[in-house]
DRENDO-1510 file (C-alpha; in Angstrom, 1 decimal, always signed):
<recs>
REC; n; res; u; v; w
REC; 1; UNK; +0.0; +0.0; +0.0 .
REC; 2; UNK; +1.1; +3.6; -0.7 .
REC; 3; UNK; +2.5; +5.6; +1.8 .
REC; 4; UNK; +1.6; +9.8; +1.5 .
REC; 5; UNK; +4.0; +11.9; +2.3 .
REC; 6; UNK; +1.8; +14.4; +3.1 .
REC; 7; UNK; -1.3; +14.0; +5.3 .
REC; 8; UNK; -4.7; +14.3; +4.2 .
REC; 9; UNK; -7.8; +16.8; +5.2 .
REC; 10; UNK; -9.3; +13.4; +6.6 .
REC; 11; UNK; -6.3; +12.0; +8.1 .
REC; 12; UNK; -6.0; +15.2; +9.7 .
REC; 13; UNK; -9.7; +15.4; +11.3 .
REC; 14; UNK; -9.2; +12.0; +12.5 .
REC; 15; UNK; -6.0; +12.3; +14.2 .
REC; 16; UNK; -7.3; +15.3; +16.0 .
REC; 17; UNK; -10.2; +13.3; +17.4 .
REC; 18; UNK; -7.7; +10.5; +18.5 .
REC; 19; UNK; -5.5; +12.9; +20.0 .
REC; 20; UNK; -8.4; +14.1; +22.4 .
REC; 21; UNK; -9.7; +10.8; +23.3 .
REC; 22; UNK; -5.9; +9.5; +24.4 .
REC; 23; UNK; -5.0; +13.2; +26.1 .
REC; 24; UNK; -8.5; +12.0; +27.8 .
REC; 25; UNK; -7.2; +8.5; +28.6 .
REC; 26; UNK; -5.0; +9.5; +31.1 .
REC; 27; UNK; -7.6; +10.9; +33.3 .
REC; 28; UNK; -9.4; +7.8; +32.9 .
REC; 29; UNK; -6.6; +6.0; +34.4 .
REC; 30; UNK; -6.5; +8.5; +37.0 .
REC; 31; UNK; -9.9; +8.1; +37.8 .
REC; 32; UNK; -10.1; +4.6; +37.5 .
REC; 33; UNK; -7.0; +4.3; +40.8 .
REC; 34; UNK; -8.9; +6.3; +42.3 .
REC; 35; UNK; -11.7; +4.2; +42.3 .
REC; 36; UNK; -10.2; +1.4; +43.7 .
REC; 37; UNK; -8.9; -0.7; +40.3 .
REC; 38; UNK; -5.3; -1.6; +40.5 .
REC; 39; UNK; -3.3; +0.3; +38.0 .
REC; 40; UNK; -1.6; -2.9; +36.6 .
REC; 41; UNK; -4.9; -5.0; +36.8 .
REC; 42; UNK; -6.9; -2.2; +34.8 .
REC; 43; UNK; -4.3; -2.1; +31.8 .
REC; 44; UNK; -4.8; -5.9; +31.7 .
REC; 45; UNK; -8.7; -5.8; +31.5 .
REC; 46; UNK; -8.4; -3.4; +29.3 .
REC; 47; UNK; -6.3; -5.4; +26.3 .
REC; 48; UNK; -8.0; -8.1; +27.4 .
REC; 49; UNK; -11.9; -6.6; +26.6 .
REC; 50; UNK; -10.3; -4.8; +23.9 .
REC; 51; UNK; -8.9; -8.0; +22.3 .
REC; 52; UNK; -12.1; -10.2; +22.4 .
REC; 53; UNK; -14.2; -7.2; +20.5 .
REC; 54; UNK; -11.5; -7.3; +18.2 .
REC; 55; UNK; -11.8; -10.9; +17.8 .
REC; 56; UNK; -15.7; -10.3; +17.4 .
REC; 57; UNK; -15.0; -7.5; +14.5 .
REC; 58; UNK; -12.4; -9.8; +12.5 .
REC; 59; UNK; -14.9; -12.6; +12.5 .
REC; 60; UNK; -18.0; -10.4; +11.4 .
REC; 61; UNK; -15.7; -8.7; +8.6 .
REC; 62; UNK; -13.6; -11.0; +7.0 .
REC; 63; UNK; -14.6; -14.7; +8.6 .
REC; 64; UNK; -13.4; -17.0; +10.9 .
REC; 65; UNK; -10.3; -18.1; +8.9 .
REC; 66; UNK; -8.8; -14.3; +8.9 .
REC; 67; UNK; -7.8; -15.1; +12.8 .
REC; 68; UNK; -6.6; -18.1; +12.0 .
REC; 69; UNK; -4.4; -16.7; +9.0 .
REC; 70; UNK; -3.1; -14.2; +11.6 .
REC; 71; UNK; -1.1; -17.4; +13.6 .
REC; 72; UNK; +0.6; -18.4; +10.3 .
REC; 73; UNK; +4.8; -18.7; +11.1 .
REC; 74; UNK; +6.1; -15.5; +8.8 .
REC; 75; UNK; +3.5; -13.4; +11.0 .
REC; 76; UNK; +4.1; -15.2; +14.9 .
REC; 77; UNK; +7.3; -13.5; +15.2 .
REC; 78; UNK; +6.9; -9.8; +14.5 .
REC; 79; UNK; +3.7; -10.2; +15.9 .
REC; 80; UNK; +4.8; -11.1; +19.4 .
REC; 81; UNK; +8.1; -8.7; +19.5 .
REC; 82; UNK; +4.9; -5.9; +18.6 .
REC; 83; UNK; +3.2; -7.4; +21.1 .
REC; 84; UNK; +5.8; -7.5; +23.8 .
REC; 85; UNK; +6.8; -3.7; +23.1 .
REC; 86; UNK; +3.2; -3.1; +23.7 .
REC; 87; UNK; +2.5; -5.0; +27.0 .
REC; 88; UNK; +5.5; -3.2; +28.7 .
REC; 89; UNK; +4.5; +0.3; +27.6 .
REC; 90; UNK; +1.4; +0.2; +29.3 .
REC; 91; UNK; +3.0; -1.9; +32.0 .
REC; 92; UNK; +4.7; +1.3; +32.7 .
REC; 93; UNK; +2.6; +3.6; +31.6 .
REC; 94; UNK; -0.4; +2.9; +34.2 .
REC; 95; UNK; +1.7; +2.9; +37.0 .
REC; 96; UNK; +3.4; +5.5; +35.9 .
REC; 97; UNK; -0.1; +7.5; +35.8 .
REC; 98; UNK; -1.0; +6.6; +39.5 .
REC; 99; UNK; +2.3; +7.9; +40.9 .
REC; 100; UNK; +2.4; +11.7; +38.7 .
REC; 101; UNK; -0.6; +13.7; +37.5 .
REC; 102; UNK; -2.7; +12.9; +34.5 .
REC; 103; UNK; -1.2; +16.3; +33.0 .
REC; 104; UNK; +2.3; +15.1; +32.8 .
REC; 105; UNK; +1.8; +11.4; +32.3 .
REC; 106; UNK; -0.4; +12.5; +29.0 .
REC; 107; UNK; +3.2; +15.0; +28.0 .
REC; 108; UNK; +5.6; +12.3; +29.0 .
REC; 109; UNK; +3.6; +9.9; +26.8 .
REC; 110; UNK; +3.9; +12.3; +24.0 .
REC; 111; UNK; +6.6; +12.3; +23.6 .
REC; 112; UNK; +6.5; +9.8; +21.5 .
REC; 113; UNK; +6.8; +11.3; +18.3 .
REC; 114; UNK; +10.1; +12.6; +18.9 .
REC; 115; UNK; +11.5; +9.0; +19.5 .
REC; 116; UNK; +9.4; +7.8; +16.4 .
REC; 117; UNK; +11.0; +10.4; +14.3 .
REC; 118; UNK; +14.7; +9.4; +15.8 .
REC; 119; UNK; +14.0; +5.9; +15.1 .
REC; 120; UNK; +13.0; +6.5; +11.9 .
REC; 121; UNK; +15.8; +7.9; +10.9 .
REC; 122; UNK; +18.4; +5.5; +11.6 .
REC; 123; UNK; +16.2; +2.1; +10.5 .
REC; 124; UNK; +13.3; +3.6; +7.4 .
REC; 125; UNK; +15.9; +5.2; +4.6 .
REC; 126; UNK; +12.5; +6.5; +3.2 .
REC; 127; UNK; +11.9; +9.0; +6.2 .
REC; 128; UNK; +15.4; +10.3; +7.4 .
REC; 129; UNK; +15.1; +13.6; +8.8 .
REC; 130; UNK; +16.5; +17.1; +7.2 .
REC; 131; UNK; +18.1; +19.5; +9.0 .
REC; 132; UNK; +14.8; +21.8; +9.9 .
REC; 133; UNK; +13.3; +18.3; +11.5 .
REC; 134; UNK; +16.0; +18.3; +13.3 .
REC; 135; UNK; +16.1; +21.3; +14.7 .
REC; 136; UNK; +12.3; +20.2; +15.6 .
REC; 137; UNK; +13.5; +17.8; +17.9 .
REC; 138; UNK; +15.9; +19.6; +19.7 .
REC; 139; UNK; +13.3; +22.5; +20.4 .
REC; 140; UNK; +11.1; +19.2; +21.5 .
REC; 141; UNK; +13.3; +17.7; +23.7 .
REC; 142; UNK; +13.9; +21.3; +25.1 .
REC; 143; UNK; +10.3; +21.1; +26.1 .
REC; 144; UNK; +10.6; +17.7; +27.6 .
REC; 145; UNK; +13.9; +18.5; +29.7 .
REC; 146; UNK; +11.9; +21.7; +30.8 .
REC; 147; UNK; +8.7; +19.3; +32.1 .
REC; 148; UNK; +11.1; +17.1; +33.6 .
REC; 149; UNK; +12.8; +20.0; +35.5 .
REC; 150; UNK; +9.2; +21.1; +36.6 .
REC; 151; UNK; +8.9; +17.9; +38.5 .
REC; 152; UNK; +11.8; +18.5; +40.7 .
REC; 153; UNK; +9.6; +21.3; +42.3 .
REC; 154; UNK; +7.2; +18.4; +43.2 .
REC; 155; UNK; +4.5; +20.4; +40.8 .
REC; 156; UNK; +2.1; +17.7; +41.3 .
REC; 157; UNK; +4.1; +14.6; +39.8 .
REC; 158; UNK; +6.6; +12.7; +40.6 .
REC; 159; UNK; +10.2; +11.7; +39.0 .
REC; 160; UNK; +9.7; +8.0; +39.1 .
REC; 161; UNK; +6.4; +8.4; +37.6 .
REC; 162; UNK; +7.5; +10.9; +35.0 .
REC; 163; UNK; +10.1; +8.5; +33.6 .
REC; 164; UNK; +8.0; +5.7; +33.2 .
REC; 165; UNK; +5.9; +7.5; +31.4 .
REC; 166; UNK; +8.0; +8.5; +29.3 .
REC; 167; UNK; +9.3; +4.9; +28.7 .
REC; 168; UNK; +6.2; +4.8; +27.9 .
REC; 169; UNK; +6.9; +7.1; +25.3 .
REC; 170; UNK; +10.2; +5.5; +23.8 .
REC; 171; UNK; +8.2; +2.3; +23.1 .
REC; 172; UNK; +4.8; +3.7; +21.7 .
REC; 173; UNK; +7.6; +5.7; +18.8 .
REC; 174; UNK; +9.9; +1.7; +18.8 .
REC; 175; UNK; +6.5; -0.1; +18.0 .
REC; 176; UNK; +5.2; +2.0; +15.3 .
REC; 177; UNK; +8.8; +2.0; +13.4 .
REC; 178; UNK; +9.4; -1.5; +14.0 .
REC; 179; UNK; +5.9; -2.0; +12.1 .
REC; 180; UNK; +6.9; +0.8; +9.0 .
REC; 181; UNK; +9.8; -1.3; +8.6 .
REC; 182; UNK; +9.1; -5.0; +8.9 .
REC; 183; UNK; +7.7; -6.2; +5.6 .
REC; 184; UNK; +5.3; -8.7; +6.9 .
REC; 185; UNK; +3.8; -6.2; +9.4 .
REC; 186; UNK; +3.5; -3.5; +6.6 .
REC; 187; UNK; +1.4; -5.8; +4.3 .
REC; 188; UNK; -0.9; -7.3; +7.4 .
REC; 189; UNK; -4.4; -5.4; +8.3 .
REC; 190; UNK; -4.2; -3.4; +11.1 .
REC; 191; UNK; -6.8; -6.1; +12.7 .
REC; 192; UNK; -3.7; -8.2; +13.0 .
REC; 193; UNK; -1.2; -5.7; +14.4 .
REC; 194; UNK; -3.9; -4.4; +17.2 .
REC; 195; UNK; -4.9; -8.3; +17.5 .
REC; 196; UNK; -1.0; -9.5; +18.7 .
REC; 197; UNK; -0.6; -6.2; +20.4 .
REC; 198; UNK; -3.6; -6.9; +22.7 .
REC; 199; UNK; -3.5; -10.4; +23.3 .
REC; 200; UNK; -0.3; -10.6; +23.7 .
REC; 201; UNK; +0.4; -7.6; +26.1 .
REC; 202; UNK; -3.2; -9.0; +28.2 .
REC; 203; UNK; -0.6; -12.3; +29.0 .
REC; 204; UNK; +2.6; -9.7; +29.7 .
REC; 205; UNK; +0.5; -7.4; +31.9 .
REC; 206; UNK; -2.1; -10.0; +33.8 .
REC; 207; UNK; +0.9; -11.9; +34.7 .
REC; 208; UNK; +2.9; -9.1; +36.0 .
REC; 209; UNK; -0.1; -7.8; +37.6 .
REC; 210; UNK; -0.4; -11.3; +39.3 .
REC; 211; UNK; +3.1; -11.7; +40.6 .
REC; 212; UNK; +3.0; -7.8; +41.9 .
REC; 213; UNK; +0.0; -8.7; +43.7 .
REC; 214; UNK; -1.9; -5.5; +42.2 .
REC; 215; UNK; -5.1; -7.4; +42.0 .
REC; 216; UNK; -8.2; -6.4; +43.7 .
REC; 217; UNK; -11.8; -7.8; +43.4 .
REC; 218; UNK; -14.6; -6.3; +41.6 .
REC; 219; UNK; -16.6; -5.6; +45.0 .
REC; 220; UNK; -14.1; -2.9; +45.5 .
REC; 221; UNK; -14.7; -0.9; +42.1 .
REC; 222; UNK; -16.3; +2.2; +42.2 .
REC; 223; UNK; -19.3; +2.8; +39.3 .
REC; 224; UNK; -16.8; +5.6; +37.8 .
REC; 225; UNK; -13.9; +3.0; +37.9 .
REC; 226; UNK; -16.2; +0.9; +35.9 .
REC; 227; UNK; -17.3; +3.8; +33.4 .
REC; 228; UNK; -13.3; +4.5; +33.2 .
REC; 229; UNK; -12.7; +0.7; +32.0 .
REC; 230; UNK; -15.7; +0.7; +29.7 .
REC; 231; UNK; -14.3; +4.2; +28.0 .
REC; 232; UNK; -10.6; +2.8; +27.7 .
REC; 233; UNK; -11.4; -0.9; +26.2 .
REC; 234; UNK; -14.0; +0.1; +23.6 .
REC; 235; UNK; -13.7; +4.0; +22.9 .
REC; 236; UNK; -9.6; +3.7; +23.1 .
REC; 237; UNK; -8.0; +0.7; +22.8 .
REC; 238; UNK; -10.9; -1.2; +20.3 .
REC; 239; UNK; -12.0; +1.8; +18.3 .
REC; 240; UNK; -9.4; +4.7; +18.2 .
REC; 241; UNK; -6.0; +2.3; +18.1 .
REC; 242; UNK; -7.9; +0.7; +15.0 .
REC; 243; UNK; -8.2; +3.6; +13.4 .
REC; 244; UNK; -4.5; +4.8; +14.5 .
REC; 245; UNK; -3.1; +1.5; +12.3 .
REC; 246; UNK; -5.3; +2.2; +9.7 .
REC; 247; UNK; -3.7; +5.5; +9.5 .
REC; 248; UNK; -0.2; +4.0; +10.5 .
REC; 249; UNK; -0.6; +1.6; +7.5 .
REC; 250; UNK; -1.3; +5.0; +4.7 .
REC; 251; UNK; +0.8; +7.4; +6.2 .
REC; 252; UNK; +4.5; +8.2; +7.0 .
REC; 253; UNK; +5.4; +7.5; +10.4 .
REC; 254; UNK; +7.0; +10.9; +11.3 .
REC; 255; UNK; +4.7; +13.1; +9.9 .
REC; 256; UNK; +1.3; +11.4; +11.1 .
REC; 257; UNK; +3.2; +11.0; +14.6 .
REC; 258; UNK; +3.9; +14.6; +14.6 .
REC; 259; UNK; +0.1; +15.4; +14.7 .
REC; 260; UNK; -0.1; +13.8; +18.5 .
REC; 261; UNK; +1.3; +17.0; +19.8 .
REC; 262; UNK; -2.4; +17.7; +20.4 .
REC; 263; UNK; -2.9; +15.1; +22.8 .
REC; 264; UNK; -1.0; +16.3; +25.6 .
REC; 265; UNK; -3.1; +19.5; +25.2 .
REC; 266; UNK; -6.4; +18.3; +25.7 .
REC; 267; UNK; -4.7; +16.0; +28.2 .
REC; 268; UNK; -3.5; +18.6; +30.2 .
REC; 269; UNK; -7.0; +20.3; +30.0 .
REC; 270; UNK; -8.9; +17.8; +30.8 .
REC; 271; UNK; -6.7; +17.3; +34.1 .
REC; 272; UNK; -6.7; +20.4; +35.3 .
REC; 273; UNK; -10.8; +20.8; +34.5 .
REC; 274; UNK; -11.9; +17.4; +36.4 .
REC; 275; UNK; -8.7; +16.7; +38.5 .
REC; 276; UNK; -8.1; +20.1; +39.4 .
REC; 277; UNK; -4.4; +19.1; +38.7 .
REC; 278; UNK; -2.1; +22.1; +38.5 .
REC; 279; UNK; -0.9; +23.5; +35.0 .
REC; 280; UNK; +2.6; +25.2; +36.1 .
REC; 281; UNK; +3.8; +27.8; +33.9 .
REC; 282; UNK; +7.0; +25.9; +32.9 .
REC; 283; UNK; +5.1; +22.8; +32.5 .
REC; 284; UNK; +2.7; +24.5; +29.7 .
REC; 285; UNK; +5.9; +26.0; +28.4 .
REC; 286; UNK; +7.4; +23.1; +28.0 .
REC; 287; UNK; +4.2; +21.8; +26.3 .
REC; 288; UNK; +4.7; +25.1; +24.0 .
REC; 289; UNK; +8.2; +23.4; +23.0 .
REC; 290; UNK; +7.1; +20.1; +22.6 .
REC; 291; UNK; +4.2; +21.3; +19.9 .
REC; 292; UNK; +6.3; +23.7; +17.7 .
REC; 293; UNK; +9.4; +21.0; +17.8 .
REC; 294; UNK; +6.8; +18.1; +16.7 .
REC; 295; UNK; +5.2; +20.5; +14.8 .
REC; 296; UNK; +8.5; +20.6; +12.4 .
REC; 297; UNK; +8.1; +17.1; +11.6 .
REC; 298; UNK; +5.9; +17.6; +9.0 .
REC; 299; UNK; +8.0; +20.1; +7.3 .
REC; 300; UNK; +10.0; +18.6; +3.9 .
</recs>
């Protein structure tokens, strides 16, 4: 399939609409702690649900056989390393969101395109960065060493949890270039990627879950923790990381990962709106950095 170079009016409007339901994600993780789900649990249940509707959407559209096609040998590999790189960014991530606020996990995470753009560069010869890209990324990670320096005023977040979620971030941007550049992945749906990506990182993250002990029974859940799980399986992790591949699979990696400069904005909105989380000055500065350095990814 063709790749654009540029992005479309449509690829646009839909990225913006995925960027605020994932800058809205991270409140729902918040919210979901706080209402008594294990952070590590919840991230479980949610590739779990997330992977069965997926199952159920394969079936209806292309048959029964398409999920069998997906276990063939030349796709069981890359699938699992995706799936693998998957399971431990949101075995971080979570985590990560309970210990800092849902303003700076939702930057952290974001910053994703900058290590998606780096990556690319050394490993897809087709989307090696020019100089005024690169410049784009230094004014980026700027921003990012500013929001990291805001957390050592104890704005809200904390250090530990501000670096796993950026992990976080650093394995979001290593998943979507190992995809761009493996040849087996490139020509699979995007059902398949999503597919190995949830059912694999449900079996990384419920068994790391298990043997940290962060498992709680459902008695304990809140109705809100509940409407939190229900709005990150099926309006973010079924529905809005399907479209994502779909968009992964037409698009260059750089410039449609540049775009998710938005997130953290309606991220850091939304937590200061419903979490009353503080928005420090240097932290929405460094947001200002991040957005005009990503924002010189989709220069050529």
């Amino acid at each position: 399939m063709s790749q654009s170079a540029r992005l479309s009016p449509s690829a646009v409007a839909i990225m913006v609409l995925l960027c605020a339901l994932w800058g809205f994600q991270q409140v729902a993780i918040k919210v979901g702690h706080q209402g008594g789900m294990p952070s590590v649990m919840m991230a479980a249940m949610r590739s779990a649900g997330a992977g069965l509707l997926l199952c159920g959407w394969i079936v209806w559209r292309h048959g029964a056989i398409a999920l069998v096609a997906m276990l063939r040998p030349r796709v069981l590999g890359p699938g699992l390393v995706i799936g693998a790189l998957f399971g431990v960014e949101f075995l971080a991530l979570f985590p990560g969101v309970a210990l800092t606020t849902a303003a700076r996990g939702v930057l952290f995470l974001y910053t994703a395109p900058f290590f998606t753009a780096l990556f690319a560069h050394f490993f897809l010869p087709q989307e090696r960065l020019r100089p005024r890209q690169i410049v784009g990324l230094v004014i980026a990670f700027s921003g990012v060493a500013l929001a990291f320096a805001d957390g050592l005023g104890n704005a809200g977040g904390s250090l530990l949890g501000d670096a796993m979620c950026a992990t976080a971030g650093v394995l979001w941007g290593a998943t979507t270039v190992f995809i761009k550049a493996n040849p087996t992945m490139r020509s699979e749906r995007p059902e398949c990627m999503l597919l190995y990506q949830l059912a694999v990182s449900a079996v990384v993250i419920g068994t790391a879950a298990w043997l940290l002990g962060d498992i709680a029974g459902p008695a304990g859940f809140s109705e809100i923790a509940w409407v939190s799980l229900f709005y990150q399986t099926v309006i973010v992790t079924f529905a809005s990381y399907l479209a994502w591949f779909q968009l992964v699979s037409r698009n260059q990696a750089a410039a449609l990962s540049g775009l998710t400069f938005l997130a953290p904005l309606f991220g850091i909105a939304a937590g200061h709106v419903i979490l009353g989380e503080p928005a420090s000055p240097a932290l929405l500065v460094g947001l200002v950095a991040v957005a005009v350095g990503m924002r010189g990814l989709l220069g050529r």
